[in-house]
N, C-alpha and C positions, 0 to 999 in steps of 0.2 A: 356682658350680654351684647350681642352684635345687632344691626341692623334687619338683620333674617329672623333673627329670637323676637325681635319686638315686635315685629311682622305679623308672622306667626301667632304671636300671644294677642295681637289684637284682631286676629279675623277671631281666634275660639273666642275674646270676650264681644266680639260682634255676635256671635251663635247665640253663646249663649243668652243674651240679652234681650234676643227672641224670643224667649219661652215664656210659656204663660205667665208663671209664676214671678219674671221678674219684671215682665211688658204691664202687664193686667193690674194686678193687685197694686203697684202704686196711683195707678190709673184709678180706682177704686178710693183710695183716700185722699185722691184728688177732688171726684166727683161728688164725695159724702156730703150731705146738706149742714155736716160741720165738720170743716177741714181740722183734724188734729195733725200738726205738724208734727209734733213727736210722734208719733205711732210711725210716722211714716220715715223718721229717722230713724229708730228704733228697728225697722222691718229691714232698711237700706243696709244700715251697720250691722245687720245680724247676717245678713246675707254674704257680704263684705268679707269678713271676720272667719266668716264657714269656710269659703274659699282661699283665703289665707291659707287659713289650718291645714286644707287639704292640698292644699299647693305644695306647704312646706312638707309635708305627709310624704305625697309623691316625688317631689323631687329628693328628698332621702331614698327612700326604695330606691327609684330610678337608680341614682346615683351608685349604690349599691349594687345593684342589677346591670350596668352597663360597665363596671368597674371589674366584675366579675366576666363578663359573657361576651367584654370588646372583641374580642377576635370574631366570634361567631358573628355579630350580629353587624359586624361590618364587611364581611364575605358577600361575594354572592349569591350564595344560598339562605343566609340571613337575610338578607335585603327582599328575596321575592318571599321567604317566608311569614315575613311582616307588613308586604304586600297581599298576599293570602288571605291573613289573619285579620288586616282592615277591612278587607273587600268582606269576607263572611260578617264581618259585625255591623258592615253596611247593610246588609243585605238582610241578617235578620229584623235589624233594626226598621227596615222600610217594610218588610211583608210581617210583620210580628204580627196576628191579627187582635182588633179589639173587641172586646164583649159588647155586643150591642144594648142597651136600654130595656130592660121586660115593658111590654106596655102590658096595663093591668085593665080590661074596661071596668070604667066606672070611677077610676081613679086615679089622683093627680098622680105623675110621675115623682118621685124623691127628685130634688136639688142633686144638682152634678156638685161634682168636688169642688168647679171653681167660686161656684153662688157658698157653698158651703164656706168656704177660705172665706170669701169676703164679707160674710153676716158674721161669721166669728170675729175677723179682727176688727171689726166696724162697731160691735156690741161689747166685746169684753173688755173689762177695764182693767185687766193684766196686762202688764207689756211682755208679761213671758207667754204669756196667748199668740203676739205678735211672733215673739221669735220663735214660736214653734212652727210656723206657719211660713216661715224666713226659710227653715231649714228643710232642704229636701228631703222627701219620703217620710216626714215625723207624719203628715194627715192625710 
């Protein structure tokens, strides 16, 4: 792994470390009126562990798929085609639209998914509560 791969791998682990689920929620059992460290290791290593798995996942495919397809996808009709194909997943990804909130009169609003994430793993005394809550798209 060269200078450019580590690069690389550490702006997507900057991205990704923005996101709610892995900014927020330790922040959450930081702030709890009693700090359980393990839960919060338990949430860390689940998280950890996921992306492992899927690392090694992809870069087999990958491997597979660029072992097969080097010619193509090192041409330049490859090259703007996976130019293309980034730009449209940018593009969904940024106008995708989201469902707005019903307001109901007369009644509280339901808890968003992130207060939901945090009263579950703050209240359950499973640590497999935790790691569901670790793993993206389980809640």
């Amino acid at each position: 792994m060269n200078t450019e791969d580590l690069a690389t791998l550490g702006i997507l682990a900057l991205v990704d470390s923005l996101s709610i689920g892995t900014l927020l929620i330790p922040v959450f059992f930081l702030i709890a009126p009693k700090l359980r460290a393990g839960r919060m290791l338990v949430y860390l290593l689940t998280i950890a562990g996921f992306y492992f798995a899927v690392g090694i996942l992809l870069l087999a495919g990958a491997s597979v798929l660029f072992g097969t397809f080097r010619g193509v996808l090192e041409s330049s009709v490859g090259q703007w085609l996976q130019l293309i194909v980034g730009a449209v997943l940018l593009i969904v990804a940024i106008a995708m639209p989201t469902k707005p909130k019903p307001v109901v009169d007369g009644q509280e609003p339901k808890p968003g998914r992130l207060a939901r994430w945090r009263d579950h793993a703050l209240s359950s005394p499973n640590p497999l509560a935790v790691m569901g809550i670790a793993v993206p798209g389980r809640m």
